[in-house]
N, C-alpha and C positions, 0 to 999 in steps of 0.2 A: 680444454673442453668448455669451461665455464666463461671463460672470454668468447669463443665460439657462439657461444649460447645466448650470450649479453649481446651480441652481434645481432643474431637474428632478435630476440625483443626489441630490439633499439629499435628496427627497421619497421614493427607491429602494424598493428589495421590502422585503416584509416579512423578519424574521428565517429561519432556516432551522428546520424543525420543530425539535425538542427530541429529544436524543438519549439514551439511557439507556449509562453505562458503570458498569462492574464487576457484582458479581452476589451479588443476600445467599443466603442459605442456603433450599435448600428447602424446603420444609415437610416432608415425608418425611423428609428426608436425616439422616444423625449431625452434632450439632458438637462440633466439636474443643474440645477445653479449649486456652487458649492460658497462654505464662507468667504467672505474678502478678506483683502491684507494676508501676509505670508501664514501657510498652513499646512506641516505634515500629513499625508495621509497613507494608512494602510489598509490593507486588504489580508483580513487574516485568514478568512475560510469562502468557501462559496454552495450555496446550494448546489441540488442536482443540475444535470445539463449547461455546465460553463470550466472553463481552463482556469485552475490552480493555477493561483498569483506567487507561487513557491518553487523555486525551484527544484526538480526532484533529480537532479543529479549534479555534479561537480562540472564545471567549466565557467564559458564567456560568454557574456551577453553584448552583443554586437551591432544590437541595435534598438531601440524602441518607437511606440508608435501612440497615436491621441485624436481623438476628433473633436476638435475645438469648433466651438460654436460662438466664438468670441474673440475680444481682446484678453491676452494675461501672459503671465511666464513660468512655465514647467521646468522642474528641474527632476529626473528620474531619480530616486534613491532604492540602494540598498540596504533593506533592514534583519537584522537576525534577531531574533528573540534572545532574553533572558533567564535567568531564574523566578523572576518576578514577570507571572501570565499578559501585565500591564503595562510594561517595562517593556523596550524598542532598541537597542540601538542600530547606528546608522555605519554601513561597512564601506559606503563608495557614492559616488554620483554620476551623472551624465547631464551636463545644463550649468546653466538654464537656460533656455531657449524662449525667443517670441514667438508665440501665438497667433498666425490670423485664423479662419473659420476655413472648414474643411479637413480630412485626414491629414497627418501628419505624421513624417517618419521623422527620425534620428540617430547617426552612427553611434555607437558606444562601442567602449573598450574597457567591462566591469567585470574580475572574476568573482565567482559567485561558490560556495559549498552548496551542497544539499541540504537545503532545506530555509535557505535565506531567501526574503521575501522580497518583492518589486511594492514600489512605494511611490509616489509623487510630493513634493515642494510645490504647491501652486501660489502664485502669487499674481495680484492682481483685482479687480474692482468686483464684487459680487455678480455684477451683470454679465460677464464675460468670461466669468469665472464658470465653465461645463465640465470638473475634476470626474464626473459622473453620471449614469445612466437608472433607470426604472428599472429594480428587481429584485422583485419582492421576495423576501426572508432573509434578504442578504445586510448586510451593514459594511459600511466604511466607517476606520478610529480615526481621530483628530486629534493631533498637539498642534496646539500655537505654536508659531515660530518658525524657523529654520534648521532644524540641527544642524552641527559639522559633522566629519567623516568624524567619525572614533567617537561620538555625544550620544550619552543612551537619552531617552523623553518618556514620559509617561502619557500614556496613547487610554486613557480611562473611559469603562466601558458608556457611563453616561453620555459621555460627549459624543458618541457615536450618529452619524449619519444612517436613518433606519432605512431600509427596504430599497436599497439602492448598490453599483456595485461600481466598483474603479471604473475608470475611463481608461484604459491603460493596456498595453501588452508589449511584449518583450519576445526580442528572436535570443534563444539559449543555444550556443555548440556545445553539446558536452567533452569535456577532455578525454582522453586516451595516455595522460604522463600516466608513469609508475616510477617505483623507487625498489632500489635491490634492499632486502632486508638480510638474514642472518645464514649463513650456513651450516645446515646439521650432517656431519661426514659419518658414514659407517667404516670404518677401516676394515672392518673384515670383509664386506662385501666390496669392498672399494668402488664405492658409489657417495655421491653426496645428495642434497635437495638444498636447493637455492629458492630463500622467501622471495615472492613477488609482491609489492604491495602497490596496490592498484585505487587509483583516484574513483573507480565508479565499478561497478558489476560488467 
């Protein structure tokens, strides 16, 4: 029966639609000029009315997007928070890619947990550099440099970019894996319950 039963979850629902997080720049809108020479950037909260730069559920992100207003070089990262509210590290990347002016898309292939953030590496000349857009009460963090995958940075609230908001969004599939967990047998009823343990709600 329980083979039976592994049978049919194997075969389960389809994935859950695909969800868009973060949000690149309007087409209307002004971009910002962001610092020059290579520069971390995250997105840790967003005021009302705009898409969480977080992922809110477990899977792959498949691809991302940018409206460059310039020359420069994007590299997508994934960052999870730490113990330390200031503290970043870095889980994956996608890039780096050139830049010319206009939208921009990018395949990626970055699994992601819930709750790990989308982030940019920009690099390139202050003038070309449009990491960002006008929006106000919002802020983007800033480390110098480059992290690698696996390198935490310190993203300190001063250095922040005020009233402005990523340039950035990310298409997310959420997963549908699970894992068998433990089975609790009643012999007298002769029945069992088999844990299911599931990547997302």
């Amino acid at each position: 029966m329980i083979v039976a039963c592994a049978a049919v979850l194997t075969a389960g629902a389809p994935a859950s639609a695909e969800v868009t997080i973060g949000q690149v720049a309007p087409s209307s809108g002004a971009l910002e000029t962001c610092p020059g020479g290579a520069t971390d950037l995250v997105q840790p909260s967003v005021t009302a009315g705009g898409n969480l730069y977080s992922a809110r559920a477990a899977g792959t992100i498949t691809s991302w997007s940018t409206r460059s207003g310039g020359s420069s070089s994007y590299t997508l990262k994934v960052f999870r928070r730490t113990t330390d509210p200031d503290v970043f590290r870095v889980i994956g990347h996608s890039g780096p890619h050139p830049l010319t002016s206009g939208l921009k898309t990018f395949p990626a292939n970055l699994a992601v947990s819930s709750g790990d953030l989308i982030g940019l590496n920009a690099t390139g000349p202050g003038t070309g550099n449009t990491c960002a857009f006008s929006s106000p009460g919002d802020f983007v963090l800033t480390s110098g440099g480059n992290l690698p995958d696996g390198g935490s940075g310190n993203f300190p609230p001063g250095g922040a970019m005020d009233n402005v908001r990523l340039n950035l969004s990310a298409t997310l599939v959420p997963t549908n894996a699970f894992n068998f967990g433990r089975i609790t047998r009643d012999r007298r009823k002769g029945s069992a319950a088999l844990e299911i343990l599931v990547s997302n709600p």
